[in-house]
C-alpha positions as CSV (number, residue, x, y, z in Angstrom):
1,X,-4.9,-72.4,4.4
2,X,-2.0,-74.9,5.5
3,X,-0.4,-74.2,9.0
4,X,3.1,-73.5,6.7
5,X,0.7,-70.8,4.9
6,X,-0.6,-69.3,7.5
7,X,2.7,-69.0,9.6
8,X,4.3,-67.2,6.4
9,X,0.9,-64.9,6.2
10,X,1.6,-64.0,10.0
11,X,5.4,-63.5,9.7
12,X,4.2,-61.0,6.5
13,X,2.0,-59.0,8.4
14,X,4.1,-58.5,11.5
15,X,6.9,-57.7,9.1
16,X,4.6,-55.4,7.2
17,X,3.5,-53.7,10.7
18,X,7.0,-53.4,12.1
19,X,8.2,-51.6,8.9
20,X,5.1,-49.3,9.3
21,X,5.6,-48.3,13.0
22,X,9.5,-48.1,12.3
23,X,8.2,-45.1,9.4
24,X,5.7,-43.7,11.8
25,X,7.9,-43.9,15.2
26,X,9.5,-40.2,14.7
27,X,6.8,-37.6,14.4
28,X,7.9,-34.3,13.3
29,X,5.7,-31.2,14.2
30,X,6.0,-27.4,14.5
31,X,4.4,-24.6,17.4
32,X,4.2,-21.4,16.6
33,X,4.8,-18.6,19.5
34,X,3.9,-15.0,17.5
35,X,5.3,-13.2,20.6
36,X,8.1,-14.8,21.0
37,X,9.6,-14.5,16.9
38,X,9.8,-18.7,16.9
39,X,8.8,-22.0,15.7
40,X,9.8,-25.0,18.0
41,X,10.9,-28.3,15.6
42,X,9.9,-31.0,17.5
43,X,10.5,-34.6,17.1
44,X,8.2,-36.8,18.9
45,X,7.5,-34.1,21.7
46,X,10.9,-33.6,21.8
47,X,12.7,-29.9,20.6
48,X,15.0,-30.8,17.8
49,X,15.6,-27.1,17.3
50,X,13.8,-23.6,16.4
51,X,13.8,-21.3,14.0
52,X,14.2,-17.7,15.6
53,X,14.5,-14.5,14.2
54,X,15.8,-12.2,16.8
55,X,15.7,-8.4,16.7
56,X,19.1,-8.1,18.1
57,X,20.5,-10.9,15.9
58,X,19.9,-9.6,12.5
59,X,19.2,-12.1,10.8
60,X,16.9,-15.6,11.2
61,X,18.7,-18.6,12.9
62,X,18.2,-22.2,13.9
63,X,19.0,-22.3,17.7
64,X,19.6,-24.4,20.0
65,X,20.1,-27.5,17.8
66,X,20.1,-30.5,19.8
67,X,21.2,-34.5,19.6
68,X,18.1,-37.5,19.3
69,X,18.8,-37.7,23.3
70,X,18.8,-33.8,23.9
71,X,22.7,-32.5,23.9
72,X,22.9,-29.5,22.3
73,X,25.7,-28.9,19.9
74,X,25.1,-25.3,19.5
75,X,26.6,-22.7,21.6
76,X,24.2,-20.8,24.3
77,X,26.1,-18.0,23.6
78,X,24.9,-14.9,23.9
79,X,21.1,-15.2,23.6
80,X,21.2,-18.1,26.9
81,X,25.3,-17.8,28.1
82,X,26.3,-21.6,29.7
83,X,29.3,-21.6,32.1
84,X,32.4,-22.7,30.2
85,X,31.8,-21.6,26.9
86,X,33.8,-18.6,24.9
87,X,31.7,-15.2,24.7
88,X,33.6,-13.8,21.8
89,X,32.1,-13.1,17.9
90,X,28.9,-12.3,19.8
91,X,27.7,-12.5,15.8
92,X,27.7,-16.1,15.3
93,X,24.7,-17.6,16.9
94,X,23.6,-21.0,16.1
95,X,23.0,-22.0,12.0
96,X,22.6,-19.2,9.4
97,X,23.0,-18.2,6.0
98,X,24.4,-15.0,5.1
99,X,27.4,-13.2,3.7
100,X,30.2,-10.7,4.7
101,X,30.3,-8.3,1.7
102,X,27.2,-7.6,-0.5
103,X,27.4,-4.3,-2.7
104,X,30.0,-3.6,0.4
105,X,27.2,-4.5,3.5
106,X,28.5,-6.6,6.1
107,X,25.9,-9.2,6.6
108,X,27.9,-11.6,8.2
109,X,29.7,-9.7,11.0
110,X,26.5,-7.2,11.7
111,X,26.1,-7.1,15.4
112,X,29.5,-8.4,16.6
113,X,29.5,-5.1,19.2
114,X,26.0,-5.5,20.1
115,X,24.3,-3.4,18.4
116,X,23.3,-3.2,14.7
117,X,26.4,-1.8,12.6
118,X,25.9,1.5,10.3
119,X,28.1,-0.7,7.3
120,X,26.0,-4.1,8.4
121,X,22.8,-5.4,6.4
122,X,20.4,-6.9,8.1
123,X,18.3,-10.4,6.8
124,X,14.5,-9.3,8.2
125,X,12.3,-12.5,8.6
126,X,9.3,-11.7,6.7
127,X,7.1,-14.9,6.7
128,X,5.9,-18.4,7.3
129,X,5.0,-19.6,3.6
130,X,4.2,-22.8,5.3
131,X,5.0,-26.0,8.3
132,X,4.2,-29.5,6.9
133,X,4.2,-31.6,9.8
134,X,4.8,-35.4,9.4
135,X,6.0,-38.8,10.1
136,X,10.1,-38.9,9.8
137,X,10.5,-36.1,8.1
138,X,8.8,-32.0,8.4
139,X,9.1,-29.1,5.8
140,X,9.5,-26.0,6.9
141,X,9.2,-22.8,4.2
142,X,10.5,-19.1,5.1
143,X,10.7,-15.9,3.4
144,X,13.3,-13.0,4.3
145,X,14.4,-10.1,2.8
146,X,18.7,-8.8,2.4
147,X,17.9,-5.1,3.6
148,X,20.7,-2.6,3.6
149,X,21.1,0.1,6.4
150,X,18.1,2.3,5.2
151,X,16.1,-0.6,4.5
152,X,16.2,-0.7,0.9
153,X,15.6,-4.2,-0.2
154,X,18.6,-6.0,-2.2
155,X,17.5,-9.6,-2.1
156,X,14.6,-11.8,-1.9
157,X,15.3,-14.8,0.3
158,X,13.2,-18.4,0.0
159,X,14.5,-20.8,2.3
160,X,13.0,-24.6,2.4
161,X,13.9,-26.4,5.4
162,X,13.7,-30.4,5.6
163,X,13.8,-31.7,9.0
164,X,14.6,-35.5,9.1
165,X,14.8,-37.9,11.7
166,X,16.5,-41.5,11.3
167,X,16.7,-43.6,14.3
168,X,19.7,-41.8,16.0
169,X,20.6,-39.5,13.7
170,X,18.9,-35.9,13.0
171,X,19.5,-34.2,9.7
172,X,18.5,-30.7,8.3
173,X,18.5,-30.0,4.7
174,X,18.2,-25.5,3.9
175,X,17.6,-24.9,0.1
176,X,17.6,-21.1,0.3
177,X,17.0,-18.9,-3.1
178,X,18.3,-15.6,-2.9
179,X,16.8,-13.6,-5.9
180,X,18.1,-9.8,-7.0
181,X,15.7,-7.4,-7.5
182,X,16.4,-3.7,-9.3
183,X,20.0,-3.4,-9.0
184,X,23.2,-5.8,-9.5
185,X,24.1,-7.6,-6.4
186,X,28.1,-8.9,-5.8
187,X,29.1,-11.6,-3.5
188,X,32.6,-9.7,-3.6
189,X,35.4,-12.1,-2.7
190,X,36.2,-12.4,1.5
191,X,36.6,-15.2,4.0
192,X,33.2,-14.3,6.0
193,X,30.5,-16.3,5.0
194,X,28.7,-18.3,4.2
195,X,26.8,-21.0,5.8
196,X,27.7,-21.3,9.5
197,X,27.1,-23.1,12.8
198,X,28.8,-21.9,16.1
199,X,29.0,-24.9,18.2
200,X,29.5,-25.8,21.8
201,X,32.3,-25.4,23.8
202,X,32.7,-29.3,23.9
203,X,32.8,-29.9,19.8
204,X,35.8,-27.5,20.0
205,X,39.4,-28.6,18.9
206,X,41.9,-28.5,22.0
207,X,44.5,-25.8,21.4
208,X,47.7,-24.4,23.6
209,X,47.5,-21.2,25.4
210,X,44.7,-20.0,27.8
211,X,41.3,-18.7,27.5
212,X,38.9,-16.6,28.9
213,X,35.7,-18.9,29.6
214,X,32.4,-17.4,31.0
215,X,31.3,-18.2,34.9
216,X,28.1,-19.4,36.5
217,X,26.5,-16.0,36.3
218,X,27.1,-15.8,32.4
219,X,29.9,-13.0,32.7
220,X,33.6,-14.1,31.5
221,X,35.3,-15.5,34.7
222,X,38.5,-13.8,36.6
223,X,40.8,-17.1,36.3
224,X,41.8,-17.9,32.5
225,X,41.9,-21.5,31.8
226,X,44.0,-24.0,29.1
227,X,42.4,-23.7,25.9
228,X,42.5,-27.3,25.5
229,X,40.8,-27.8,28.8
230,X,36.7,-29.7,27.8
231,X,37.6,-29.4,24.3
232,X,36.8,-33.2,22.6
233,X,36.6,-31.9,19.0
234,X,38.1,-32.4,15.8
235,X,37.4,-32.1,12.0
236,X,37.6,-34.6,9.4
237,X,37.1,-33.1,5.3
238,X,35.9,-35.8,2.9
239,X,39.3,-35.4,1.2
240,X,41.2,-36.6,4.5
241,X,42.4,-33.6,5.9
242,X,42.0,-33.2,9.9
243,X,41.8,-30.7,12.3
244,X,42.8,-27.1,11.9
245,X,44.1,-27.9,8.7
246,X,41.0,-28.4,6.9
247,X,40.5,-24.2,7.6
248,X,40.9,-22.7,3.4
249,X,40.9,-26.0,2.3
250,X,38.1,-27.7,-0.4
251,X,36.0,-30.7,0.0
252,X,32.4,-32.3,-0.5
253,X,31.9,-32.5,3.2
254,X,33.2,-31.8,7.0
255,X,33.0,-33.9,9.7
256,X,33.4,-32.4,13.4
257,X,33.2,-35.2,15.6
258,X,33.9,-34.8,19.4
259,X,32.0,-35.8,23.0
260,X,29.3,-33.7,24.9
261,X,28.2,-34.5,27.9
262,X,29.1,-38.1,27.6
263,X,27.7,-38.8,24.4
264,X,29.9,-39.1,21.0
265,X,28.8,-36.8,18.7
266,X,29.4,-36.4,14.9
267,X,28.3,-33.2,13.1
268,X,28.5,-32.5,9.4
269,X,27.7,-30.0,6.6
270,X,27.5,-31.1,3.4
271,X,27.7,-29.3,0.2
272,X,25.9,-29.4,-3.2
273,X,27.0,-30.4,-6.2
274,X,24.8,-27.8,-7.7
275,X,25.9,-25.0,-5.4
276,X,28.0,-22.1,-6.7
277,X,31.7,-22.9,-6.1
278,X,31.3,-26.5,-5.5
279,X,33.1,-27.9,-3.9
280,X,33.4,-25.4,-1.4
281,X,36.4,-23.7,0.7
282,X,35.8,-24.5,4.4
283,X,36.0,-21.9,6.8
284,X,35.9,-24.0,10.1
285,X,38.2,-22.8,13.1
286,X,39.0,-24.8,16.0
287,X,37.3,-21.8,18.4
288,X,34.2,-23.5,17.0
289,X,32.8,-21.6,13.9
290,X,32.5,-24.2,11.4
291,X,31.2,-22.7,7.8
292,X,31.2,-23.1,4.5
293,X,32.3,-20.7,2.2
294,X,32.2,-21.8,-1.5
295,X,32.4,-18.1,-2.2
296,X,35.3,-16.4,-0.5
297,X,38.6,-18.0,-3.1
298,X,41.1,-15.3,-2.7
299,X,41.2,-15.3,1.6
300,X,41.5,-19.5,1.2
301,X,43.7,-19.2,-2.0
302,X,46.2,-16.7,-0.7
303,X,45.5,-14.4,-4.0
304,X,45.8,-16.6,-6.6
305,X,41.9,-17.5,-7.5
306,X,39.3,-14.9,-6.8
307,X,35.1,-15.1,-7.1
308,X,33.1,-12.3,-7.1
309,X,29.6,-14.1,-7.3
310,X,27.1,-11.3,-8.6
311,X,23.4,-11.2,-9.5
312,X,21.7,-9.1,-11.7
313,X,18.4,-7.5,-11.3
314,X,16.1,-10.8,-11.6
315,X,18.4,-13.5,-11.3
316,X,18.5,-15.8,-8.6
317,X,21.1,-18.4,-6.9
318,X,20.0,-21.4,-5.0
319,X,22.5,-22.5,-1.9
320,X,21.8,-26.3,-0.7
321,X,23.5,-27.6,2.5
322,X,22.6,-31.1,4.7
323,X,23.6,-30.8,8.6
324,X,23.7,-34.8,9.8
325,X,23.6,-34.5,13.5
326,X,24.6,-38.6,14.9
327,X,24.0,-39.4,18.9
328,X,26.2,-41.7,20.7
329,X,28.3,-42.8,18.0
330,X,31.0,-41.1,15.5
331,X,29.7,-41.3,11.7
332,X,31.5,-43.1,9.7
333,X,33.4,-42.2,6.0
334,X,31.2,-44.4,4.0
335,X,27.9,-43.4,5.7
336,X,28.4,-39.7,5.3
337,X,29.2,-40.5,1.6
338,X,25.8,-42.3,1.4
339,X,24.4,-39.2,3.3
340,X,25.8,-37.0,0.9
341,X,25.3,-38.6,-2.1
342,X,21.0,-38.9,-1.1
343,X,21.3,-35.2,-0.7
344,X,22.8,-34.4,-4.1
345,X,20.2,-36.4,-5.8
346,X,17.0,-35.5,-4.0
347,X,17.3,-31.7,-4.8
């Protein structure tokens, strides 16, 4: 072998090695804590977020959910209150998936005094079907069951998690499969629901007025301050439209982009092409709920198109939606589009 050849052999195999540890250099892995009703994501040591289930929250959650360097774009609110943040809609509590009226249940707004409402269903975290650990990229498989007040089981929930690491950038993928059992379920036609996130105080738009924010000791402070005061946020729809404008309008995808801690931050929720109602209304506020609805047309359409999604006994409905989480940088347009367009053909 020539000196030429062997140079080109090296340059092959450092290629070859770089491109391996590149694939391997984001190890995602999952601990289980029984007594404490979690299962820690992490990503190279690192929490990336957990998947809780609450007694007091009725229903399972992703929380905290954090940037590649450790921000967290979730609100602590009110399972660990931060100083600064709002304490109101005590309901909405880090990334879920559920509903505001099924067969008439509040599943959505179940909890918002504190304590489990007589009208409110409740999504009971049944099982771990299974953690696949691995390199870039960890599955995560979940059962539930949509119980109304006497525990009567409505729904069957499977829910696949995908958690996905790429360099700076943190994305999670839910495919959840809600299945009726003996009676006919309806998604009857309302703003609350569907799949949410309630993020920090820092990803929230800046508005006029004054707020009430909570203190050092968790508890709402004396002094109001300007609404607009440590907000950074603002929304961006796939179709264009920005900031509380996008609220009751449709698109492919939503971008809330904004600064925490010193770090840009870009998060989106992207919806599937095979999901009822696509594209989806968007039910994102500038207080910081920022949801997907593709289910709740007459609230969004002011009357004039309605959807009353129903089941019957033995069918089933899968919901896909992609959270891309980017550190120290805004996304882009044309990336999320790439983004989005991966996620519509790999499921």
């Amino acid at each position: 072998m020539n000196r030429k050849t062997l140079f080109f052999a090296s340059l092959v195999f450092l290629l070859q090695n770089c491109l391996s540890a590149q694939a391997q250099d984001a190890r995602v892995e999952f601990e289980k804590y029984e007594d404490g009703n979690r299962i820690d994501v992490l990503i190279d040591g690192k929490l990336f977020t957990s998947y809780l289930w609450p007694v007091n929250v009725y229903k399972p959650i992703l929380y905290p959910v954090c940037t590649s360097s450790g921000n967290e774009i979730t609100r602590g609110f009110p399972l660990h209150p931060r100083e600064g943040e709002r304490n109101d809609h005590i309901h909405q509590v880090g990334i879920w998936l559920n509903y505001g009226k099924v067969n008439g249940l509040d599943f959505w707004g179940n909890g918002h005094s504190g304590y489990k409402e007589p009208g409110g269903g409740e999504i009971r975290h049944l099982s771990v079907e299974k953690t696949m650990a691995g390199n870039n990229e960890g599955i995560l498989v979940t059962k539930a069951a949509w119980l109304n007040p006497k525990g009567k089981k409505l729904l069957d929930e499977t829910s696949e998690f995908h958690f996905i690491a790429r360099g700076s950038i943190r994305i999670i993928d839910r495919l959840t499969t809600l299945k009726a059992l003996d009676t006919v379920v309806v998604f009857s036609d309302t703003k609350e629901g569907m799949f949410g996130i309630r993020v920090a105080r820092q990803l929230e738009l800046p508005a006029a007025g004054m707020v009430t924010l909570l203190d050092a000791s968790g508890k709402p402070s004396a002094q109001k301050v300007s609404a607009a005061e440590g907000a950074t946020g603002n929304y961006r729809s796939s179709r264009g439209t920005e900031g509380e404008a996008v609220w009751g309008t449709r698109a492919e995808w939503m971008n809330l982009f904004g600064t925490v801690k010193g770090e840009k931050v870009s998060v989106v929720v992207c919806d599937h092409k095979s999901n009822p109602g696509y594209p989806t209304y968007w039910h994102a506020r500038g207080y910081g709920l920022f949801a997907a609805n593709p289910l709740g047309w007459t609230d969004f359409t002011k009357g004039k198109e309605s959807f009353n999604f129903t089941l019957r006994p033995g069918e089933s409905a899968t919901f896909r939606y992609r959270v891309i989480i980017s550190s120290g940088r805004h996304i882009a347009d044309n990336e999320i589009n790439d983004l989005a367009r991966e996620f519509n053909t790999r499921y």
